[in-house]
N, C-alpha and C positions, 0 to 999 in steps of 0.2 A: 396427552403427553405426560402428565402428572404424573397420573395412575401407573402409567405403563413403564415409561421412561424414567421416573423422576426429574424429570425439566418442566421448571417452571417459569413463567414470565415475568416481566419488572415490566412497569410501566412508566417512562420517564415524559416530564413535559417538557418543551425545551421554551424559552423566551427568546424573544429578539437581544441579537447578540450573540445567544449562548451557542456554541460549537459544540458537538458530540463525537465523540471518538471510538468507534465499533470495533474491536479486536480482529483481526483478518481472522477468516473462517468461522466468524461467529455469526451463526446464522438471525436475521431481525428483521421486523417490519415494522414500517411508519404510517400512519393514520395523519394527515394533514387537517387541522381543525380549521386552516384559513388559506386564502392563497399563497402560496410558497415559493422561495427556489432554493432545489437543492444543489448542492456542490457538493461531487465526491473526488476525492483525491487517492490514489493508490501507491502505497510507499510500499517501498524494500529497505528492507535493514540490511548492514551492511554485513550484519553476522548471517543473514540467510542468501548470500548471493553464492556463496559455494555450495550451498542445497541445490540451488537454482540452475545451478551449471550444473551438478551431476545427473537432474535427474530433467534435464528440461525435454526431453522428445515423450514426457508423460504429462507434461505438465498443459494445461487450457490454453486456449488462447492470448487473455491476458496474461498470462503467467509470460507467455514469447515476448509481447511488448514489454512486458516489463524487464525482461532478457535483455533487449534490443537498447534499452535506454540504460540498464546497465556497461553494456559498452559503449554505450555513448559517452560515458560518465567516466570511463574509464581509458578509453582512448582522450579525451579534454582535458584527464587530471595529468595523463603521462607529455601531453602536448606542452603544459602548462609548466611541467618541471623541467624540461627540456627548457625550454625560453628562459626558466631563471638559468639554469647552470650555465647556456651561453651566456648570457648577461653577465655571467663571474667572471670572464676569459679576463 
């Protein structure tokens, strides 16, 4: 990939405790030295949810869940302003 691409790898270790934070669509692979668990978590920024909606009937599978929880997020926060503004009457 070097040669051809100029992409190179890094090789990081990680210790107990330490979190890693992979860039969305950054491609990586893990080598396990010991037994593990991993935890992944899939975030949307709130500045790519209008990408997300223009462009979602091209977008992967996860990209739809992650669609799906954005209105979830989104119907919650408008449920949620509703109940204060009553509470002002």
């Amino acid at each position: 990939l070097r040669e051809e691409w100029g992409v190179s790898g890094w090789t990081l270790l990680q210790f107990l405790g330490d979190a890693v934070l992979v860039p969305a669509g950054a491609p990586h692979q893990v080598q396990s030295l010991t037994s593990t668990i991993s935890v992944e978590q899939r975030f949307l920024s709130p500045e790519n949810i209008t990408h997300l909606r223009d462009h979602g009937t091209h977008l992967p599978r996860a990209a739809h869940q992650l669609r799906a929880q954005v209105d979830a997020m989104i119907l919650s926060a408008v449920q949620e302003a509703l109940e204060v503004l009553q509470g002002c009457k």
